[in-house]
BALOBA-1460 file (C-alpha; in Angstrom, 3 decimals):
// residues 338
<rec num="1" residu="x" x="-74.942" y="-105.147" z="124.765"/>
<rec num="2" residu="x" x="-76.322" y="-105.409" z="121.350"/>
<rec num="3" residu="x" x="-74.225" y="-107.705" z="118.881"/>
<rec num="4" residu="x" x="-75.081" y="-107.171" z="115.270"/>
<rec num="5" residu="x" x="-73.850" y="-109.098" z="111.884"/>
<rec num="6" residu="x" x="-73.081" y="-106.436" z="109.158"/>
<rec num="7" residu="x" x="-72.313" y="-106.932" z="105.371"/>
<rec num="8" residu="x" x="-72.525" y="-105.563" z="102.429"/>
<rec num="9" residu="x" x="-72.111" y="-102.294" z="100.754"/>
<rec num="10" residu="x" x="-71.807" y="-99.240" z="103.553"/>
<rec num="11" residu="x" x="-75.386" y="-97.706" z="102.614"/>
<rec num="12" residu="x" x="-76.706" y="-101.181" z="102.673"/>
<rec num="13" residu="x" x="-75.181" y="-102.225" z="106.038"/>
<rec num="14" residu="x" x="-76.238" y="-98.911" z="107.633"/>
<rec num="15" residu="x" x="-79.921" y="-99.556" z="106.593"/>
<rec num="16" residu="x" x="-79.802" y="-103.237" z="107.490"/>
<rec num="17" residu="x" x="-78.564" y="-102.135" z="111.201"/>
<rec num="18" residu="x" x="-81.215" y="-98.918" z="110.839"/>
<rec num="19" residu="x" x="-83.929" y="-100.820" z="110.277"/>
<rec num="20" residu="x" x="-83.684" y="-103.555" z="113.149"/>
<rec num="21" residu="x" x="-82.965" y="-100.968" z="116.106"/>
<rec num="22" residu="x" x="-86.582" y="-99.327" z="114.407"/>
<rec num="23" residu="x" x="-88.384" y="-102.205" z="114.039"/>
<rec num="24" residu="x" x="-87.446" y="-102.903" z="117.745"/>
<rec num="25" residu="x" x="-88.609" y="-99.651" z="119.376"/>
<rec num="26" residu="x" x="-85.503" y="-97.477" z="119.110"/>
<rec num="27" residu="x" x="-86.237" y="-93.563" z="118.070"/>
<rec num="28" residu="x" x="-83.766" y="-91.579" z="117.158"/>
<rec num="29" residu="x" x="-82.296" y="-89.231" z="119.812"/>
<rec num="30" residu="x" x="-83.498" y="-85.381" z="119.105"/>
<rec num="31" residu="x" x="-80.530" y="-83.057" z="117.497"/>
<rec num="32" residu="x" x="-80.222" y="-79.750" z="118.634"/>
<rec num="33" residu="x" x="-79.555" y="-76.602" z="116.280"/>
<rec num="34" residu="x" x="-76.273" y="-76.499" z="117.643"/>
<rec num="35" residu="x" x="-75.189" y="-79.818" z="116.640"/>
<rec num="36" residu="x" x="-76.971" y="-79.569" z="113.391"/>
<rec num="37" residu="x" x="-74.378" y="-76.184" z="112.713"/>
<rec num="38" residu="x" x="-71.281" y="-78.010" z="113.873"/>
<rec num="39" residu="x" x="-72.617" y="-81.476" z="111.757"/>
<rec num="40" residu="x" x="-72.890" y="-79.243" z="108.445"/>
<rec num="41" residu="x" x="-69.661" y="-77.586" z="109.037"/>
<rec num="42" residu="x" x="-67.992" y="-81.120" z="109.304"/>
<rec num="43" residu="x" x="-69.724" y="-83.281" z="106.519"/>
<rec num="44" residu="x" x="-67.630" y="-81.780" z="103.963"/>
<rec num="45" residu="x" x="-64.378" y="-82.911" z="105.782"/>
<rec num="46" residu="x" x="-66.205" y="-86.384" z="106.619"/>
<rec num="47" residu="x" x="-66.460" y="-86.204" z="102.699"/>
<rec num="48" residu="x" x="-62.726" y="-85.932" z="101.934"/>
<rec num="49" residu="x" x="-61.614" y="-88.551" z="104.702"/>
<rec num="50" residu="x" x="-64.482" y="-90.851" z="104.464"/>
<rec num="51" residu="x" x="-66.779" y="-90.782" z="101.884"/>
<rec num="52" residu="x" x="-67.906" y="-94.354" z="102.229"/>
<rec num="53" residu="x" x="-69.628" y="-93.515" z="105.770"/>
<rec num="54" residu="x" x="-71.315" y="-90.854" z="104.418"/>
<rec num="55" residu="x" x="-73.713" y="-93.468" z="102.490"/>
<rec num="56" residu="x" x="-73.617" y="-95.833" z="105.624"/>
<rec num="57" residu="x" x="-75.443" y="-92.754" z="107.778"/>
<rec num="58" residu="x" x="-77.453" y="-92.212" z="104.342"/>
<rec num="59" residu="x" x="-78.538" y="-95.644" z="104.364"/>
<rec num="60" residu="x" x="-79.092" y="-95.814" z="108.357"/>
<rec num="61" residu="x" x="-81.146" y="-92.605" z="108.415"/>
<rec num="62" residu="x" x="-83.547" y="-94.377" z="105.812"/>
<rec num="63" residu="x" x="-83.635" y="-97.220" z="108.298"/>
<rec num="64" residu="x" x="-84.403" y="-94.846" z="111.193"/>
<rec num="65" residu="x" x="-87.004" y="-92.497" z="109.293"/>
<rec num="66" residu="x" x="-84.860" y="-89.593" z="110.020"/>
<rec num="67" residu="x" x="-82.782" y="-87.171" z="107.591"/>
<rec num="68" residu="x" x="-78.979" y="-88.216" z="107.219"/>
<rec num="69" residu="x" x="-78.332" y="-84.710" z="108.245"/>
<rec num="70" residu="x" x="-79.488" y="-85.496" z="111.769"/>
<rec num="71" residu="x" x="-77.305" y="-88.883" z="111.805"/>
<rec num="72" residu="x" x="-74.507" y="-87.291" z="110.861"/>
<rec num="73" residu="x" x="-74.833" y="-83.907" z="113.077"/>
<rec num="74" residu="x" x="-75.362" y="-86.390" z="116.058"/>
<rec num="75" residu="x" x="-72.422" y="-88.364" z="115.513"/>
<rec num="76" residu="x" x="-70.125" y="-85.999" z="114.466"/>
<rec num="77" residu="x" x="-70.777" y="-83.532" z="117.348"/>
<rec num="78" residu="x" x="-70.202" y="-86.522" z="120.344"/>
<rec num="79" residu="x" x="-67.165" y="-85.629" z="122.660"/>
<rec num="80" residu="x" x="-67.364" y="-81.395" z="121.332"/>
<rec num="81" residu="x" x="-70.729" y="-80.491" z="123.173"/>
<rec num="82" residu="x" x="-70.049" y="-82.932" z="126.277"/>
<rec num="83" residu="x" x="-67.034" y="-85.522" z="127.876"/>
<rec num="84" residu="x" x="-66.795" y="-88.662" z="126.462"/>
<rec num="85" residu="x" x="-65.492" y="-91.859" z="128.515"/>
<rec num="86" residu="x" x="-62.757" y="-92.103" z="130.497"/>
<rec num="87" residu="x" x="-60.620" y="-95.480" z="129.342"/>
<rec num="88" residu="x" x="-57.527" y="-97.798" z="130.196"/>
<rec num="89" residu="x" x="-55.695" y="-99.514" z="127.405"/>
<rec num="90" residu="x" x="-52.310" y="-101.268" z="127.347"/>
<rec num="91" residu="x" x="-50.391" y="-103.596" z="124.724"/>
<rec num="92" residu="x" x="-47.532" y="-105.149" z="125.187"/>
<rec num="93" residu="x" x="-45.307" y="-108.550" z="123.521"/>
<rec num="94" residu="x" x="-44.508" y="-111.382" z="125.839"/>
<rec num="95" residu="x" x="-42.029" y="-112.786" z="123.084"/>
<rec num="96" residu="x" x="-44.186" y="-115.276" z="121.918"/>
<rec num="97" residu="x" x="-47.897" y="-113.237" z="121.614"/>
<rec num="98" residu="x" x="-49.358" y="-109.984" z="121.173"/>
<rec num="99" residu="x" x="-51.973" y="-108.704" z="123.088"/>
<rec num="100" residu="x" x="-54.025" y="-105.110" z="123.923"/>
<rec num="101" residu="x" x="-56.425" y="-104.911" z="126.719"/>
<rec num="102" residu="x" x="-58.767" y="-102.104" z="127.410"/>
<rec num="103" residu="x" x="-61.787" y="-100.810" z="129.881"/>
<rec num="104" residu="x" x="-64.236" y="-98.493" z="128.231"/>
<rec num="105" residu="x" x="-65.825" y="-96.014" z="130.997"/>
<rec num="106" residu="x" x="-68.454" y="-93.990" z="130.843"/>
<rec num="107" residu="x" x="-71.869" y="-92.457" z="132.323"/>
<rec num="108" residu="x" x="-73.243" y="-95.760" z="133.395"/>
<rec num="109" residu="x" x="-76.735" y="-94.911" z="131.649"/>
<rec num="110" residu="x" x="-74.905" y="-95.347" z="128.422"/>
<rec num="111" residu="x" x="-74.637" y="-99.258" z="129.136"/>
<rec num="112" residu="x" x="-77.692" y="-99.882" z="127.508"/>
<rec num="113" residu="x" x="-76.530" y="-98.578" z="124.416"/>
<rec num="114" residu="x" x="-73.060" y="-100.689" z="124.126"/>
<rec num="115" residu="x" x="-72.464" y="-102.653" z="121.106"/>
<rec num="116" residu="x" x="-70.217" y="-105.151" z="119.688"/>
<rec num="117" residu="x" x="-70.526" y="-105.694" z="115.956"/>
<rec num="118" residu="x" x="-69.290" y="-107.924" z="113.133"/>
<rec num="119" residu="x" x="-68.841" y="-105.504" z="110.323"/>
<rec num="120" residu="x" x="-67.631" y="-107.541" z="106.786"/>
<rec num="121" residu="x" x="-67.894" y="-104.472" z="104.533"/>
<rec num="122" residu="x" x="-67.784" y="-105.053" z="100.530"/>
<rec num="123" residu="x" x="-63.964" y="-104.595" z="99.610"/>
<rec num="124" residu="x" x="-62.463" y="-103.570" z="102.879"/>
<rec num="125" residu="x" x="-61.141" y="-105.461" z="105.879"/>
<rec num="126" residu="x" x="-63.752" y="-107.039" z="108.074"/>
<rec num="127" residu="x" x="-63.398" y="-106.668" z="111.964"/>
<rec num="128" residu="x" x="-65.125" y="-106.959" z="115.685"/>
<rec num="129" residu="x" x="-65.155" y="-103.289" z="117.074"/>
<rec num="130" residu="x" x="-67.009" y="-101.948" z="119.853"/>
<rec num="131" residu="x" x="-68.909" y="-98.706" z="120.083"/>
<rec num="132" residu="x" x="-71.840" y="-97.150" z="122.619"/>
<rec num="133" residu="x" x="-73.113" y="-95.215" z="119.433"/>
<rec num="134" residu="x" x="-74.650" y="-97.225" z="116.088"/>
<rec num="135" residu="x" x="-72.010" y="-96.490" z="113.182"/>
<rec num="136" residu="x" x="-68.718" y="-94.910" z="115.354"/>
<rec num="137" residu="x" x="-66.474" y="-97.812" z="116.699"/>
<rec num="138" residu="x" x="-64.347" y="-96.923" z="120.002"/>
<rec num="139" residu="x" x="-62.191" y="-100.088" z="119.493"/>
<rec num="140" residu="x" x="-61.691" y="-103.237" z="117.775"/>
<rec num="141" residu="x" x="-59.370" y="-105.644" z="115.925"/>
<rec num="142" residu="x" x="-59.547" y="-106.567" z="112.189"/>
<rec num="143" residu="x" x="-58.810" y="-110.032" z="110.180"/>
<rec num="144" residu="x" x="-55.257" y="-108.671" z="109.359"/>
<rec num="145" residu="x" x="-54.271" y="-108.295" z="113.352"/>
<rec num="146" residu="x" x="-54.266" y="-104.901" z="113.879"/>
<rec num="147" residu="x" x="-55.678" y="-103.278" z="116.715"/>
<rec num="148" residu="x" x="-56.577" y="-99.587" z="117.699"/>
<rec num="149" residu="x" x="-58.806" y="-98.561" z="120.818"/>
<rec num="150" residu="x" x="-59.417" y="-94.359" z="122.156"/>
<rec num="151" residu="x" x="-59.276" y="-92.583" z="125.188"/>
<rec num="152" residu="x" x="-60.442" y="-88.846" z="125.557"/>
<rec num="153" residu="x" x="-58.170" y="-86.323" z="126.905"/>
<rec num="154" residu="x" x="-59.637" y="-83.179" z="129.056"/>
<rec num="155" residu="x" x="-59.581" y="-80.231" z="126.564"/>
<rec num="156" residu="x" x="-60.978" y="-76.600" z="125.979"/>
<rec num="157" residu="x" x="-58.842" y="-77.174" z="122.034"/>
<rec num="158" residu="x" x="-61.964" y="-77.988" z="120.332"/>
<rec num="159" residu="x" x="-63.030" y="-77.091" z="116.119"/>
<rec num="160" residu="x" x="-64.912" y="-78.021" z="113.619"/>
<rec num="161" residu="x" x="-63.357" y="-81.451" z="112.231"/>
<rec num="162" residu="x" x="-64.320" y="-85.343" z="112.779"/>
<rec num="163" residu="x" x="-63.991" y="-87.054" z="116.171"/>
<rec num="164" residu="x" x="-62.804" y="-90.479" z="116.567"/>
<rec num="165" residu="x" x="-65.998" y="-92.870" z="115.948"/>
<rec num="166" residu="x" x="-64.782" y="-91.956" z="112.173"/>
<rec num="167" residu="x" x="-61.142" y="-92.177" z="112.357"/>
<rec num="168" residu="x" x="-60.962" y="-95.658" z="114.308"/>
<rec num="169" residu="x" x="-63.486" y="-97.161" z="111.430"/>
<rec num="170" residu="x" x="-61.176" y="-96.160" z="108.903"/>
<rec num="171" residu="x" x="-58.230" y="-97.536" z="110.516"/>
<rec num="172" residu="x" x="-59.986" y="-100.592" z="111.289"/>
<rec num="173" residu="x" x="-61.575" y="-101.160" z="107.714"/>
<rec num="174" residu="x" x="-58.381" y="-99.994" z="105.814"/>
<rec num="175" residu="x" x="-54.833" y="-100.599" z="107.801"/>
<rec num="176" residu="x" x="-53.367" y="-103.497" z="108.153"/>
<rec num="177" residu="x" x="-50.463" y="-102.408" z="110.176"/>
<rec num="178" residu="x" x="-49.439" y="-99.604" z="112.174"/>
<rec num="179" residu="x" x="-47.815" y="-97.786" z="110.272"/>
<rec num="180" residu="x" x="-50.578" y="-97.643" z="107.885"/>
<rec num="181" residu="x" x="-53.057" y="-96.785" z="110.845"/>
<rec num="182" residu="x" x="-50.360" y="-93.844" z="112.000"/>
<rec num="183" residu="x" x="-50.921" y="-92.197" z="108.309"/>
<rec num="184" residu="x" x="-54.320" y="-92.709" z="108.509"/>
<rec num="185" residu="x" x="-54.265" y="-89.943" z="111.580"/>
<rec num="186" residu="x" x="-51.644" y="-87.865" z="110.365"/>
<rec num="187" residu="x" x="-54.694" y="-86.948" z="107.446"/>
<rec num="188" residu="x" x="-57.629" y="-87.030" z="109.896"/>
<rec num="189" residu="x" x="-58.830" y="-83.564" z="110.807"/>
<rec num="190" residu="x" x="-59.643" y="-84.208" z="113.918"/>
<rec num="191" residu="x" x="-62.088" y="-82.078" z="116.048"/>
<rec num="192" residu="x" x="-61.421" y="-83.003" z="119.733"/>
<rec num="193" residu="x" x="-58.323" y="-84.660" z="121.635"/>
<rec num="194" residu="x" x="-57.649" y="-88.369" z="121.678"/>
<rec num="195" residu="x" x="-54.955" y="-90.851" z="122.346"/>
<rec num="196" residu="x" x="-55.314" y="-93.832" z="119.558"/>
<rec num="197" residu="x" x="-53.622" y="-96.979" z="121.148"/>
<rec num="198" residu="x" x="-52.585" y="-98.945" z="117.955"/>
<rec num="199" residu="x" x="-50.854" y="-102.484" z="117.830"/>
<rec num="200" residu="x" x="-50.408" y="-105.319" z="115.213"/>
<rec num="201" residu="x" x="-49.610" y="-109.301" z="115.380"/>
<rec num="202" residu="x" x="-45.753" y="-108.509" z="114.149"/>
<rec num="203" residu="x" x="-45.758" y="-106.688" z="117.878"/>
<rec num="204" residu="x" x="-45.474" y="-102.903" z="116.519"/>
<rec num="205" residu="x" x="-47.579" y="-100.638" z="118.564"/>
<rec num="206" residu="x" x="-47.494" y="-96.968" z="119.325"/>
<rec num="207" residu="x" x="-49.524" y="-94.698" z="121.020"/>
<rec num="208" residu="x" x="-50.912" y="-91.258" z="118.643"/>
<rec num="209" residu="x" x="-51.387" y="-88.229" z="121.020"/>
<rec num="210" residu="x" x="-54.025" y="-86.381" z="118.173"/>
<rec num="211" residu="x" x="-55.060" y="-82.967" z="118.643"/>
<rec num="212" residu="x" x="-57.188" y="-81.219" z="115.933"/>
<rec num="213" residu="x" x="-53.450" y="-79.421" z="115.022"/>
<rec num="214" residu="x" x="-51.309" y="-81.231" z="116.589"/>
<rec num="215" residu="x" x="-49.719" y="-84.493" z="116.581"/>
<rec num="216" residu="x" x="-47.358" y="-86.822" z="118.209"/>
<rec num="217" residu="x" x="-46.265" y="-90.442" z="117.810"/>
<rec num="218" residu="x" x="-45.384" y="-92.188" z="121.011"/>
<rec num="219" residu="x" x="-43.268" y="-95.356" z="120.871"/>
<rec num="220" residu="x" x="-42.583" y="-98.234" z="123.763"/>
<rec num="221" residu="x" x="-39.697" y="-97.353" z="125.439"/>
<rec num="222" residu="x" x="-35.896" y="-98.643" z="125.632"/>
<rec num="223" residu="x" x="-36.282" y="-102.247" z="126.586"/>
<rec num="224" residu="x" x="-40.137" y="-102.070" z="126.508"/>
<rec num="225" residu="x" x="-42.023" y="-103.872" z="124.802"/>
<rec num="226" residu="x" x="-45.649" y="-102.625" z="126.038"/>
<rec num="227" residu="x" x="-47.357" y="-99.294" z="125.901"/>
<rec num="228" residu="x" x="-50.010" y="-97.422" z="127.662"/>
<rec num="229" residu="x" x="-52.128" y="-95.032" z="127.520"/>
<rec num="230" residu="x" x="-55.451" y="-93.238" z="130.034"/>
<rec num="231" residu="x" x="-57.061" y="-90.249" z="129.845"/>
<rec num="232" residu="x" x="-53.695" y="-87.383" z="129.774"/>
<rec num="233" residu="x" x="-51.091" y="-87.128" z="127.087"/>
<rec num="234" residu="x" x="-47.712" y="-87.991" z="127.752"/>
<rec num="235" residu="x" x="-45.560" y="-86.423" z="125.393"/>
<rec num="236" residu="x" x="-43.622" y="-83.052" z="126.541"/>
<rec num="237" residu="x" x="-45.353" y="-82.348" z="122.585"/>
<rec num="238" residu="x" x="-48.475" y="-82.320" z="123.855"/>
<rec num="239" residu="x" x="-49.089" y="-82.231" z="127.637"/>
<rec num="240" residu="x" x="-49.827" y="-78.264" z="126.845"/>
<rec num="241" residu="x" x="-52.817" y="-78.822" z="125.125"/>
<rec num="242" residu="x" x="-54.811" y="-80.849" z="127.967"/>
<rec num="243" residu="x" x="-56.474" y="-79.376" z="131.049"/>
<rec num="244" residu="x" x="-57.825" y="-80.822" z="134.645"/>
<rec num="245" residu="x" x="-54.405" y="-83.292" z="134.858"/>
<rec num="246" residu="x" x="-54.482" y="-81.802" z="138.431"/>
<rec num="247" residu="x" x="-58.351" y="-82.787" z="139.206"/>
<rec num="248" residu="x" x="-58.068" y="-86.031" z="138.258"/>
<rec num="249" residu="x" x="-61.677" y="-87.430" z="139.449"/>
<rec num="250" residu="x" x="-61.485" y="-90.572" z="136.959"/>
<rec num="251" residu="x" x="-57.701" y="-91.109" z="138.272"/>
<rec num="252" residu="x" x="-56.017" y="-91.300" z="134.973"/>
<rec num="253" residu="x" x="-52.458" y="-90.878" z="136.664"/>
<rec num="254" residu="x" x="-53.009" y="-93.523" z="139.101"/>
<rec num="255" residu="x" x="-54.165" y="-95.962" z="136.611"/>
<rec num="256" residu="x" x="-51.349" y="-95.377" z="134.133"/>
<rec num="257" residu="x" x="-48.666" y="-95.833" z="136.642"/>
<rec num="258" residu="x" x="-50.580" y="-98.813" z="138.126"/>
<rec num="259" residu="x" x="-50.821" y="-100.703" z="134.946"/>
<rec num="260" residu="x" x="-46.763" y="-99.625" z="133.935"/>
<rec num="261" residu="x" x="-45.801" y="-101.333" z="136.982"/>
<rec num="262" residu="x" x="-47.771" y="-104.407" z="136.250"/>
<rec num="263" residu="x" x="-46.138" y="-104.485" z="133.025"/>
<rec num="264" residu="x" x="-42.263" y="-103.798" z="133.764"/>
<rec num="265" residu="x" x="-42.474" y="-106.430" z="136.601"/>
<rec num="266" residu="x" x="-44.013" y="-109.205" z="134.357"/>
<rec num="267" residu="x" x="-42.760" y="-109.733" z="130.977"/>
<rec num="268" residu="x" x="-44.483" y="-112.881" z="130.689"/>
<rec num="269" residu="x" x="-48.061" y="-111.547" z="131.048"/>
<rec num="270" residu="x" x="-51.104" y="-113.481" z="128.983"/>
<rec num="271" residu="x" x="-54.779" y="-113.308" z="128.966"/>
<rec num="272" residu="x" x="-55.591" y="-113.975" z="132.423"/>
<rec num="273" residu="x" x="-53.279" y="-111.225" z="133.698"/>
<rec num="274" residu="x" x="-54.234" y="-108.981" z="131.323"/>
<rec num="275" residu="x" x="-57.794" y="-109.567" z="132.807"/>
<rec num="276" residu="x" x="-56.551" y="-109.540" z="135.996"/>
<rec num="277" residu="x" x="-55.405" y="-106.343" z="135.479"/>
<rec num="278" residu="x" x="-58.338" y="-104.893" z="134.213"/>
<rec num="279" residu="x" x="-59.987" y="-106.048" z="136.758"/>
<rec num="280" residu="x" x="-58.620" y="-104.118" z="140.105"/>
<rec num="281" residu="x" x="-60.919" y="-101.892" z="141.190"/>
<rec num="282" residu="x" x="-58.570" y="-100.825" z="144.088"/>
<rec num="283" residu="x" x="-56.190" y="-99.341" z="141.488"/>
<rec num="284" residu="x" x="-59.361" y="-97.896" z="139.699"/>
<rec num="285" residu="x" x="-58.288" y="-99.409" z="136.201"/>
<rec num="286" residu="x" x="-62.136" y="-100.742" z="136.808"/>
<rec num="287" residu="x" x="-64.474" y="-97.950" z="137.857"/>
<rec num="288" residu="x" x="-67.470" y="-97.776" z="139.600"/>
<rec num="289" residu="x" x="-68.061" y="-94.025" z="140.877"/>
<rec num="290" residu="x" x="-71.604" y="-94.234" z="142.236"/>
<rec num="291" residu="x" x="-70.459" y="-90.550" z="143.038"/>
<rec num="292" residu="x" x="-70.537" y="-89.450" z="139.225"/>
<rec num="293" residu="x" x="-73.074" y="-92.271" z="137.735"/>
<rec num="294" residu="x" x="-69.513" y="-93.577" z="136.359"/>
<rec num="295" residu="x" x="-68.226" y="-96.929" z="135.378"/>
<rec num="296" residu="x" x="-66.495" y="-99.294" z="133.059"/>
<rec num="297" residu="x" x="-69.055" y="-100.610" z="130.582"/>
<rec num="298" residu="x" x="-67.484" y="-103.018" z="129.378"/>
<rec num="299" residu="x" x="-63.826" y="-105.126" z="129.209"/>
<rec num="300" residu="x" x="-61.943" y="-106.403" z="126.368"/>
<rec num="301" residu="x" x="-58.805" y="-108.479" z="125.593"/>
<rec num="302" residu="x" x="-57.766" y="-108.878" z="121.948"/>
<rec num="303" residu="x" x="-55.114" y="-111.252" z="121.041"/>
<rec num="304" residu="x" x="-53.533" y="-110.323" z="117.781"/>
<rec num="305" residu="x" x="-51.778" y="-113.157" z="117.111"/>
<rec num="306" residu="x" x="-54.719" y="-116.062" z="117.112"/>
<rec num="307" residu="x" x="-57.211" y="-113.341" z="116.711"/>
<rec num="308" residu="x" x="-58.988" y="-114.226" z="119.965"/>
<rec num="309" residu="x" x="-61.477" y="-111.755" z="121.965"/>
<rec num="310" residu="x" x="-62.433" y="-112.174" z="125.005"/>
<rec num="311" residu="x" x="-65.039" y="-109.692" z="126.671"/>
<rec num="312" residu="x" x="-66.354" y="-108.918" z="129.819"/>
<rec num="313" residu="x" x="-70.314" y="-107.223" z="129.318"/>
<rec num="314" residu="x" x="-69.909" y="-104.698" z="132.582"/>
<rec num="315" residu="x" x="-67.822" y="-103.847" z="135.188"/>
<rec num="316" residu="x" x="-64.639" y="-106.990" z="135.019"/>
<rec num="317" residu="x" x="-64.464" y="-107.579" z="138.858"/>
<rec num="318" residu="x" x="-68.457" y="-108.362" z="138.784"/>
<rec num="319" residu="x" x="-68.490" y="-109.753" z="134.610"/>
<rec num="320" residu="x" x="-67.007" y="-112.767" z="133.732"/>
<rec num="321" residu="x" x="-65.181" y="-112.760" z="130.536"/>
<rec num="322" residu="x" x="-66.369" y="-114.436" z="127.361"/>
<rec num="323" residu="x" x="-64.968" y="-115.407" z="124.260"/>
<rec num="324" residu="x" x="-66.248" y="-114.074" z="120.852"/>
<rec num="325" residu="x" x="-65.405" y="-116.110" z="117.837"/>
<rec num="326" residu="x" x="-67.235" y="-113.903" z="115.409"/>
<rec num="327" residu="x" x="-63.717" y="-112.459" z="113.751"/>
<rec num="328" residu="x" x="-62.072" y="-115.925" z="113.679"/>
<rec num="329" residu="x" x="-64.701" y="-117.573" z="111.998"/>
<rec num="330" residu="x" x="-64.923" y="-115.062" z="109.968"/>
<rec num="331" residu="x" x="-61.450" y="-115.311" z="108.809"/>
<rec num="332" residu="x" x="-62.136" y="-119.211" z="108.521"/>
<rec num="333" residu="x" x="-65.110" y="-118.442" z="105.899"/>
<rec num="334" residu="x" x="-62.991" y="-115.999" z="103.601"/>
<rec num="335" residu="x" x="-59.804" y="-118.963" z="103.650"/>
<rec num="336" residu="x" x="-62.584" y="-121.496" z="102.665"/>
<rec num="337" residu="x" x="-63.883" y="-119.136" z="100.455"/>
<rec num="338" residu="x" x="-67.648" y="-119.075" z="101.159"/>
């Protein structure tokens, strides 16, 4: 797992991250005329929505020797032309902390192409977020305590529009709560299906069942004070929209219900359940399908409150957890003001 510092403007930090993955042997994939199409087709919407990570992809294209067009078609077009990972995430409020955990699974070739990244851009919130692909983030947590992570839901509902790599940077470089994260989505055009778990430190969290026309907010609840979400959609809104709930190879079902009980038995849950729980492999919340070249990649617990993460680099049950203090002393820099 790769761990780069970023700063500065977007165009500059793009180049700065562009530069190092060239001057260390990395090429940039070949993009096919198909994703090209669909990339051109979307860069006006990324324009609208995002302008700023338009000069980032500028500015990492430069790095890479490549044309911006093929950074942008690449990204863009990931989870249209093939699946994307198969995820657990849950948050809940133990009355005195907040906390989200969350397995990211996926091809295991793609391990080798994991990232976790301090990103301080110029005028916008600064924040740890992880990410298998150079300027998309999958998850992270910011220095206001706000938290979003993605799952992929099985869908033929596909268009042109942006897929989540975009929308979680935004969220994670502008909101500072949920609700601000929550309008965020209701104006992202959104390509593909995706759950966005989203939390903050005053305990709010909600789960957004996105589809590239549809849309539904999904609260804890009566009495609950944790959410969940896998790799299905929930709401009676939205369960239309998804298809193979009934071949289930990654288990979604199994590891929602799983990780619900765990959290309506416990109410007093903290980090080391949390990574207990992401951790059972019998339950398949961790994954290792040898069968389909399939695992978690990597483990993370964020807690919102002291703006601790602690991260397991591979499968949980195999990985021992680690703490990165990146965000935190980064937060401890901008009070000091240096």
């Amino acid at each position: 797992m790769y761990h780069p510092r970023l700063r500065g403007t977007h165009y500059e930090m793009g180049k700065h991250y562009g530069s190092i993955l060239y001057k260390n042997g990395f090429r940039f994939p070949k993009v096919s005329e198909e994703k090209l199409a669909f990339g051109r087709q979307s860069h006006a919407l990324l324009k609208d929505f995002y302008p700023e990570l338009i000069e980032e992809m500028k500015g990492f294209a430069e790095g890479c020797h490549v044309t911006d067009e093929e950074v942008s078609s690449f990204i863009l077009s990931i989870g249209v032309f093939e699946p994307e990972g198969q995820c657990s995430i849950f948050a809940f409020y133990n009355s005195s902390e907040v906390i989200m955990g969350r397995n990211y699974d996926l091809i295991l070739d793609m391990k080798k192409y994991t990232e976790s990244s301090l990103v301080c851009p110029n005028n916008k919130y600064s924040y740890v977020g992880h990410s298998d692909v150079f300027l998309g983030k999958v998850d992270g947590m910011n220095e206001q305590g706000l938290a979003v992570a993605i799952t992929l839901v099985q869908s033929e509902y596909k268009e042109v529009g942006l897929n989540f790599y975009v929308a979680v940077r935004k969220i994670l470089e502008s909101a500072s709560t949920v609700e601000e994260a929550i309008h965020i989505l209701r104006e992202f055009p959104s390509s593909i299906c995706n759950n966005y778990l989203l939390v903050d430190r005053s305990g709010d969290m909600a789960v957004v069942e996105k589809a590239p026309h549809n849309m539904f907010v999904r609260r804890p609840g009566e009495d609950e004070s944790f959410i969940i979400c896998t790799n299905h959609f929930v709401s009676k809104e939205m369960v239309g929209l998804q298809q193979n709930v009934d071949h289930d190879w990654s288990k979604s079902q199994n590891r929602y219900t799983y990780m619900e009980e765990q959290l309506r038995k416990n109410s007093q849950l903290n980090r080391e359940s949390v990574q207990g729980i992401l951790s059972n492999s019998k339950e398949h919340v961790c994954l290792n399908l040898k069968k389909y070249n399939f695992g978690t990649l990597y483990s993370v617990v964020y807690e919102l409150n002291s703006f601790r993460i602690h991260r397991a680099e591979g499968q949980p049950n195999r990985c021992k957890y680690k703490e990165d203090k990146r965000l935190i002393e980064e937060i401890h820099k901008k009070r000091r003001g240096i």
